[in-house]
N, CA, C and O atoms as a CHARMM CRD file, in Angstrom:
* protein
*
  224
    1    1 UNK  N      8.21500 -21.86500 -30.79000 PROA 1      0.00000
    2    1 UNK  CA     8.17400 -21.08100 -29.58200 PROA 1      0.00000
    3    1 UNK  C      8.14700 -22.02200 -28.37200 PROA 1      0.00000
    4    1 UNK  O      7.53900 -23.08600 -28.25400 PROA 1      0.00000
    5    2 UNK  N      8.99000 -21.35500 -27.44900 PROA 2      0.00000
    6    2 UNK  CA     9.03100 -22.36300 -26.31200 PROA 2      0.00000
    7    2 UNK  C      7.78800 -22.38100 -25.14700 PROA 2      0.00000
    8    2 UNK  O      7.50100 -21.29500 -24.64500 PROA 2      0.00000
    9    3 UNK  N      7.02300 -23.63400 -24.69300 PROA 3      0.00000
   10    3 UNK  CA     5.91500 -23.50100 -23.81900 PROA 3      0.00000
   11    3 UNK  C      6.17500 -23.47400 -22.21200 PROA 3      0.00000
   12    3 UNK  O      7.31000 -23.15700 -21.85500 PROA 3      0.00000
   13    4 UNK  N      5.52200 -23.68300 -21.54300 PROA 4      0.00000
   14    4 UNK  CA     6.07300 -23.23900 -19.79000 PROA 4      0.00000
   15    4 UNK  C      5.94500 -24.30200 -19.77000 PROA 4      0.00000
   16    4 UNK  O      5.31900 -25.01000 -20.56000 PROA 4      0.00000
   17    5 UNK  N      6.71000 -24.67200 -18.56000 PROA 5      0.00000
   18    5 UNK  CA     6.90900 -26.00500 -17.98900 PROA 5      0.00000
   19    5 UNK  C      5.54700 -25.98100 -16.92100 PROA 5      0.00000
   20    5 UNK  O      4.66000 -26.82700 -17.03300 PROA 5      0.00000
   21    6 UNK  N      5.51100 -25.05100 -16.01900 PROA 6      0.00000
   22    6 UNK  CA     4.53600 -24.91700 -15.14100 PROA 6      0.00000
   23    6 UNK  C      3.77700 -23.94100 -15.47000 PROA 6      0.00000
   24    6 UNK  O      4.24800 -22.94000 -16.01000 PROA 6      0.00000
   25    7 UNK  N      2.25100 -24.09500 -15.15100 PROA 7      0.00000
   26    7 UNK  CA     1.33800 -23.34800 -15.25200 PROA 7      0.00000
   27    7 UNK  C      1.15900 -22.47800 -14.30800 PROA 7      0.00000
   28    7 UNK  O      0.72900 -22.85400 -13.21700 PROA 7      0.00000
   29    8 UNK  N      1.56000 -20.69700 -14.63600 PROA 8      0.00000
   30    8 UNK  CA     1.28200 -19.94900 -13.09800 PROA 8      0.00000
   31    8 UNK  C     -0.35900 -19.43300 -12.92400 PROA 8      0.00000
   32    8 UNK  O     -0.88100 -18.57100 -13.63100 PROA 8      0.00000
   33    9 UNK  N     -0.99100 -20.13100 -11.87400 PROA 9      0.00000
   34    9 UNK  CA    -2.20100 -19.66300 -12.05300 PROA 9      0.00000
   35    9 UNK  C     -2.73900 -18.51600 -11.89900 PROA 9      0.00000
   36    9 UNK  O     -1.85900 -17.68200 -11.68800 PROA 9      0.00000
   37   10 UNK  N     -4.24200 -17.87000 -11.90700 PROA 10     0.00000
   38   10 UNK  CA    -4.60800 -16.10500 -11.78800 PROA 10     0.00000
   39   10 UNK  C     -4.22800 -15.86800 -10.19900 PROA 10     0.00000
   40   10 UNK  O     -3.87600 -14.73400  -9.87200 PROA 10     0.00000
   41   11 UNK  N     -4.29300 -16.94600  -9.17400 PROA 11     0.00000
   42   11 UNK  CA    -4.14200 -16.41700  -7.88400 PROA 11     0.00000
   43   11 UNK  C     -3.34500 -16.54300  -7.77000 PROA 11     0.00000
   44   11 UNK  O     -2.96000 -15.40500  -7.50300 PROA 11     0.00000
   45   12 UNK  N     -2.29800 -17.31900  -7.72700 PROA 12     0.00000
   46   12 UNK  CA    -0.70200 -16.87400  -7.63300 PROA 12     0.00000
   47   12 UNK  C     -0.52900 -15.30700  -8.46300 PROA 12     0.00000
   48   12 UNK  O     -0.40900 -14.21600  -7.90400 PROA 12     0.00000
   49   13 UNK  N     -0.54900 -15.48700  -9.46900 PROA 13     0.00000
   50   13 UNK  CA    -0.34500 -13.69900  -9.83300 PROA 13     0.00000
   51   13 UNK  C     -0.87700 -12.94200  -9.02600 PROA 13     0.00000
   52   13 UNK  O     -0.26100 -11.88900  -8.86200 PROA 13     0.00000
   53   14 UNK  N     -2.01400 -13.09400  -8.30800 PROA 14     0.00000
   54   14 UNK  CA    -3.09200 -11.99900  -7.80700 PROA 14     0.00000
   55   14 UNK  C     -2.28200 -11.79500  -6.39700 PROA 14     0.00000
   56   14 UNK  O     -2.36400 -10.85900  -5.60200 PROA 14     0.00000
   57   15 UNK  N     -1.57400 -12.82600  -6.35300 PROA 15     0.00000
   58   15 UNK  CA    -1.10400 -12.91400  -4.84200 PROA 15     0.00000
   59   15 UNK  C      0.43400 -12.30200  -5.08200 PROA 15     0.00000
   60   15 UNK  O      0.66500 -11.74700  -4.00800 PROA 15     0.00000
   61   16 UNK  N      1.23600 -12.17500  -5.66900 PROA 16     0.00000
   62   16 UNK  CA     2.61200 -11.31800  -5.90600 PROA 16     0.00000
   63   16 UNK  C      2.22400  -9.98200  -6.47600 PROA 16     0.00000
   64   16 UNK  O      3.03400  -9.07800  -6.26900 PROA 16     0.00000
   65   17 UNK  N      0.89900  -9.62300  -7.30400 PROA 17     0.00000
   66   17 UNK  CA     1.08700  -8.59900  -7.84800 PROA 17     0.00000
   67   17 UNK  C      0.66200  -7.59800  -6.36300 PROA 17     0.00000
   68   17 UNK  O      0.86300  -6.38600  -6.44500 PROA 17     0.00000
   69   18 UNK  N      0.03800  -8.22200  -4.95500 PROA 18     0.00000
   70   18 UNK  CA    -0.32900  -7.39800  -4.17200 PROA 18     0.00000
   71   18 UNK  C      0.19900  -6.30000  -3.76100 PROA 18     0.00000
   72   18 UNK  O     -0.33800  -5.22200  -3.50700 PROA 18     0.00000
   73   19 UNK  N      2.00800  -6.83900  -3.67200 PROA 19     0.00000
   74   19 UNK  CA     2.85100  -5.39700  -3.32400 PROA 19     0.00000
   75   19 UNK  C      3.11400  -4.46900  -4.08500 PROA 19     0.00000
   76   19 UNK  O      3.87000  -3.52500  -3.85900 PROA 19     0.00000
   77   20 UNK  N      2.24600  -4.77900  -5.43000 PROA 20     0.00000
   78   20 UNK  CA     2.65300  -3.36200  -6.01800 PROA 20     0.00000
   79   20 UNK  C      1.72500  -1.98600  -5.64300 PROA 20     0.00000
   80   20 UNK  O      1.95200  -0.82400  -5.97900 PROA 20     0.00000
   81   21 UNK  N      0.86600  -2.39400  -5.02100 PROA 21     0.00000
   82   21 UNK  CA     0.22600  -1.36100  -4.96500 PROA 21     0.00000
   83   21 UNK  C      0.96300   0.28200  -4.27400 PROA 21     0.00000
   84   21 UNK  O      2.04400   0.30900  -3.68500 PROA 21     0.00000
   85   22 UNK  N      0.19700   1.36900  -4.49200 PROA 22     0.00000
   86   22 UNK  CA     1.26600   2.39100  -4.03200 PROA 22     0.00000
   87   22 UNK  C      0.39400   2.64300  -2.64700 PROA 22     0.00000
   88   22 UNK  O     -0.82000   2.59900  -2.44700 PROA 22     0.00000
   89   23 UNK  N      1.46800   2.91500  -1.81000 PROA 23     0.00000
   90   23 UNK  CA     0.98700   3.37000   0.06000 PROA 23     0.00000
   91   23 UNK  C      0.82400   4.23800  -0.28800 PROA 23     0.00000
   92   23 UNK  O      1.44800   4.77900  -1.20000 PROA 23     0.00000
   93   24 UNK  N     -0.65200   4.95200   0.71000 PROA 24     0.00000
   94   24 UNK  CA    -0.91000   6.47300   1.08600 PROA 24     0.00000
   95   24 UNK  C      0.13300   6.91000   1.99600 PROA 24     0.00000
   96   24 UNK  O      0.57900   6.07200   2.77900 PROA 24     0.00000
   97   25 UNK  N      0.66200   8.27900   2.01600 PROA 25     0.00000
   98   25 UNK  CA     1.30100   8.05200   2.33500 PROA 25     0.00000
   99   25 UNK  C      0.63100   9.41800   3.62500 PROA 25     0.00000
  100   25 UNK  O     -0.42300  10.00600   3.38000 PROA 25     0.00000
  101   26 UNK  N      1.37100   9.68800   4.79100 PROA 26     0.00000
  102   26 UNK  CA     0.63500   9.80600   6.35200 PROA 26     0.00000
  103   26 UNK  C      0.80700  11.37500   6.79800 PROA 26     0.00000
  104   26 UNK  O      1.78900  11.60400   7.50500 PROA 26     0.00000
  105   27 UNK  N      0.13500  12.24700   6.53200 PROA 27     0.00000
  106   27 UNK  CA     0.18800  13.72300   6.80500 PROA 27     0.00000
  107   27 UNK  C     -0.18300  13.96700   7.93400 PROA 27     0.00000
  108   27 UNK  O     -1.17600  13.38800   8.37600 PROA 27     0.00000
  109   28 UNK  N      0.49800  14.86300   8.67300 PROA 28     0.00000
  110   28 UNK  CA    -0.00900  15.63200  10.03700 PROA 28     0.00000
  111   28 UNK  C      0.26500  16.95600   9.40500 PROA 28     0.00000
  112   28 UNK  O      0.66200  17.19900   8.26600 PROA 28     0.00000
  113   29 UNK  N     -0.21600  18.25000  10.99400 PROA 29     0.00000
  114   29 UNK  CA    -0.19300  19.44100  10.70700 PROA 29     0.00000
  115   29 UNK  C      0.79400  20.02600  11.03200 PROA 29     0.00000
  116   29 UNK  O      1.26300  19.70900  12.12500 PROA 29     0.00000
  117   30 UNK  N      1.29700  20.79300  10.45800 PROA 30     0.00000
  118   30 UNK  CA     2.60000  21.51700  11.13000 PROA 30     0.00000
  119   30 UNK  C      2.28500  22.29600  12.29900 PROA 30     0.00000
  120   30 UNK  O      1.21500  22.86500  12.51600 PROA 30     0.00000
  121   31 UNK  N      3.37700  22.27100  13.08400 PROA 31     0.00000
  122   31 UNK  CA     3.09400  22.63200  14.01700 PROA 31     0.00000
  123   31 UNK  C      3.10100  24.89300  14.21600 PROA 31     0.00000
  124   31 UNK  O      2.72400  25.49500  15.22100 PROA 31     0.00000
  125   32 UNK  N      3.56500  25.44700  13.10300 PROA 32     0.00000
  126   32 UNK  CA     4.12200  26.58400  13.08600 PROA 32     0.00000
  127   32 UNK  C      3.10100  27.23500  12.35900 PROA 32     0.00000
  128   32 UNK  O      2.92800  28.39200  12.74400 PROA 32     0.00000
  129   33 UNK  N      2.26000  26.82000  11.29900 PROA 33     0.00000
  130   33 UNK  CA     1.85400  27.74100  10.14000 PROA 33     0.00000
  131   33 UNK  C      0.00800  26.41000  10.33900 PROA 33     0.00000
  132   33 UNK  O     -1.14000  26.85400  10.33400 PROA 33     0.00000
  133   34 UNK  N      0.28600  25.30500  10.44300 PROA 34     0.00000
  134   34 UNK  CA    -1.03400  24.18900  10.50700 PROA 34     0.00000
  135   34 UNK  C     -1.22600  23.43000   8.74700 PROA 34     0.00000
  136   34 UNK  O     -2.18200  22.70400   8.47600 PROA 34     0.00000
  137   35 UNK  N      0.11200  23.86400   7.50500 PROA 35     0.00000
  138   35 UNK  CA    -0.20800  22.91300   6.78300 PROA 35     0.00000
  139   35 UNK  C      0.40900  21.73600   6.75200 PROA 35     0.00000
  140   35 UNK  O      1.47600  21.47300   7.30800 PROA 35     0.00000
  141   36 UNK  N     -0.59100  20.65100   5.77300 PROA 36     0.00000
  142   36 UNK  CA    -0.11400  19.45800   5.72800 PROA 36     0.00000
  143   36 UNK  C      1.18500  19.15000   5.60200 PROA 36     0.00000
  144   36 UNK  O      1.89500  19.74000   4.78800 PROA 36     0.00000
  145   37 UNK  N      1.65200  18.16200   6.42000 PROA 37     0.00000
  146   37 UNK  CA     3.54900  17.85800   5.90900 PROA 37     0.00000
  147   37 UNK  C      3.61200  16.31800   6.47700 PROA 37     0.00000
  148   37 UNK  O      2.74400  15.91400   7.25000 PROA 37     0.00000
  149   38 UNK  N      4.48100  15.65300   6.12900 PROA 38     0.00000
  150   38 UNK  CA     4.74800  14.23100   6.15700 PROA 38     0.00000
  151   38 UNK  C      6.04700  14.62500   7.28500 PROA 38     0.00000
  152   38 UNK  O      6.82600  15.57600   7.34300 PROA 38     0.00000
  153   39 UNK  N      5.86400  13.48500   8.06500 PROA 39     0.00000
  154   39 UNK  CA     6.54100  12.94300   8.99800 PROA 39     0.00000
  155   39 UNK  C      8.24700  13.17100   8.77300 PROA 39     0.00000
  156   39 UNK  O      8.56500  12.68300   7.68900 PROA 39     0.00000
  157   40 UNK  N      9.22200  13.67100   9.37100 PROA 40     0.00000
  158   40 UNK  CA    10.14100  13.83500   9.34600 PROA 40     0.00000
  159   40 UNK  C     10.84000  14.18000   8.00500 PROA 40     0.00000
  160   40 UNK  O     11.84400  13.72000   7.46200 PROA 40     0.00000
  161   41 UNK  N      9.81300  15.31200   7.60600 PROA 41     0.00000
  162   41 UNK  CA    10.35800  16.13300   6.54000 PROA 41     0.00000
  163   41 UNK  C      9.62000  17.70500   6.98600 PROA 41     0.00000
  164   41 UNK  O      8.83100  17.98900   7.88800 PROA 41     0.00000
  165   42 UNK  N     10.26500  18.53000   5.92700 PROA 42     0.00000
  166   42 UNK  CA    10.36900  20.31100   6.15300 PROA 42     0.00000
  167   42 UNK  C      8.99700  20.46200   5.62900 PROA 42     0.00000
  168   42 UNK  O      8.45400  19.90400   4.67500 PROA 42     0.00000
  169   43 UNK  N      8.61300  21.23100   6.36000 PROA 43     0.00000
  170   43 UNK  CA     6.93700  22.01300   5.99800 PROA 43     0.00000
  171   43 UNK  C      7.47000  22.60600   4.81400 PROA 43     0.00000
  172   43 UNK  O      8.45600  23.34300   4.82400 PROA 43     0.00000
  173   44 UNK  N      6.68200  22.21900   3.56500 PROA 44     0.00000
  174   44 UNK  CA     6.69600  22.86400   2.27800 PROA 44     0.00000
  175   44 UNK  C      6.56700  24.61200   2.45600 PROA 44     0.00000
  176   44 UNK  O      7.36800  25.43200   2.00600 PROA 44     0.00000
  177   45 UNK  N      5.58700  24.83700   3.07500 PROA 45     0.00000
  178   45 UNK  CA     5.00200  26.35100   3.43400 PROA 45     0.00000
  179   45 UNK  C      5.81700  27.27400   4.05300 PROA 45     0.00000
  180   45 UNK  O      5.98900  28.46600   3.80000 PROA 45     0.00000
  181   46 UNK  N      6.33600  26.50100   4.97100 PROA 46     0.00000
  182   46 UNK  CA     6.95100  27.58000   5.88700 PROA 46     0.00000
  183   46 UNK  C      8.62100  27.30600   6.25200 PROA 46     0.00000
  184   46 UNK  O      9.38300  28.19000   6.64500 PROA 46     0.00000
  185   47 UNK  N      9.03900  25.69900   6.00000 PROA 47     0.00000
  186   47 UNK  CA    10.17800  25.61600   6.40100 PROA 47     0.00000
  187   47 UNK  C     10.63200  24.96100   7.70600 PROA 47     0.00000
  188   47 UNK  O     11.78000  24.63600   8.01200 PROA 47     0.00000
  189   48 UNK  N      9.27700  24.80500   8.55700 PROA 48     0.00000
  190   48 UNK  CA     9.62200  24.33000   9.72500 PROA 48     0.00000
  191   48 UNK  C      9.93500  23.39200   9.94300 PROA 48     0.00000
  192   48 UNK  O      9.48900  22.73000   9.00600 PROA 48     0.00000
  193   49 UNK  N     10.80500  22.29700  11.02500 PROA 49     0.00000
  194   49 UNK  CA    11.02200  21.21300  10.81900 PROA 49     0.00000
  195   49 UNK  C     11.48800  20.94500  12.34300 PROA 49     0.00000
  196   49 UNK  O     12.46300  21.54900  12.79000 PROA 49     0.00000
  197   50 UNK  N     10.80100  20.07100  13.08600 PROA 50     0.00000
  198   50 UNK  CA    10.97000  19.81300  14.74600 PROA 50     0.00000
  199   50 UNK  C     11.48500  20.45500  15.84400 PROA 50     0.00000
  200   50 UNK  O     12.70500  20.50400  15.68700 PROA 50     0.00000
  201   51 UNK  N     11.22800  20.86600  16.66700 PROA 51     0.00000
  202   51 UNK  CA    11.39900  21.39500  17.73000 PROA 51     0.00000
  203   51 UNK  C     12.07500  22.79500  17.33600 PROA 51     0.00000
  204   51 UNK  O     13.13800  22.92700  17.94300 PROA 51     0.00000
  205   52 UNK  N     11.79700  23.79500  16.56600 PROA 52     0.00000
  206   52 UNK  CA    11.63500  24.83100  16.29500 PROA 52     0.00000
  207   52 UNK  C     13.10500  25.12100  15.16400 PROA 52     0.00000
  208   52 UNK  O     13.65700  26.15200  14.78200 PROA 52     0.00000
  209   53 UNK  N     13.26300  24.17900  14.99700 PROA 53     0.00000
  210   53 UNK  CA    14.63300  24.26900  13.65900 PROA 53     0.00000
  211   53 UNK  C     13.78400  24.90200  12.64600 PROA 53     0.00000
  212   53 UNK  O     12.62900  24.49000  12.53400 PROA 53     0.00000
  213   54 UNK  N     14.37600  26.23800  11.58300 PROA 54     0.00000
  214   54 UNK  CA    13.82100  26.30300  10.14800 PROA 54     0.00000
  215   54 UNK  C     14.85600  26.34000   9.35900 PROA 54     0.00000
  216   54 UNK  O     16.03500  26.61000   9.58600 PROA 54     0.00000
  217   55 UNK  N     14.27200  26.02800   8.36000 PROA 55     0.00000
  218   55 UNK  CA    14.88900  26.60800   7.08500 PROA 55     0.00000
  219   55 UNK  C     15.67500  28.12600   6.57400 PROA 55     0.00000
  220   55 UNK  O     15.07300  29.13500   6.20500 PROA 55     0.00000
  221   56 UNK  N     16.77600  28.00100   6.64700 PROA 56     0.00000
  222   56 UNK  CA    17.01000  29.50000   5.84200 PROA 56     0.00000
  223   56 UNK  C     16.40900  29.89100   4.89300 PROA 56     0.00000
  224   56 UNK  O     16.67200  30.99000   4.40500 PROA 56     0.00000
């Protein structure tokens, strides 16, 4: 079996594995009905979506 040439140490790993972590990700209230919805997407609830555009 073949051995490593270089030894990767625990903080180098500790230090690349950082970006895996998963982002929270950033809710406001709708502005039409008041539930939670993410930033430049359609209110699950109601459909609404900026300056008074909805959903059919």
């Amino acid at each position: 079996m073949a051995l490593q040439s270089h030894h990767r140490t625990s903080s180098h790993k500790r230090r690349r594995a950082a970006h895996f972590a998963l982002k929270k990700i950033k809710l406001s209230a709708c502005k039409e009905c008041g539930g939670a919805v993410q930033s430049h997407r359609l209110c699950p609830k109601c459909g609404h979506y900026q300056k008074g555009k909805k959903k059919e």
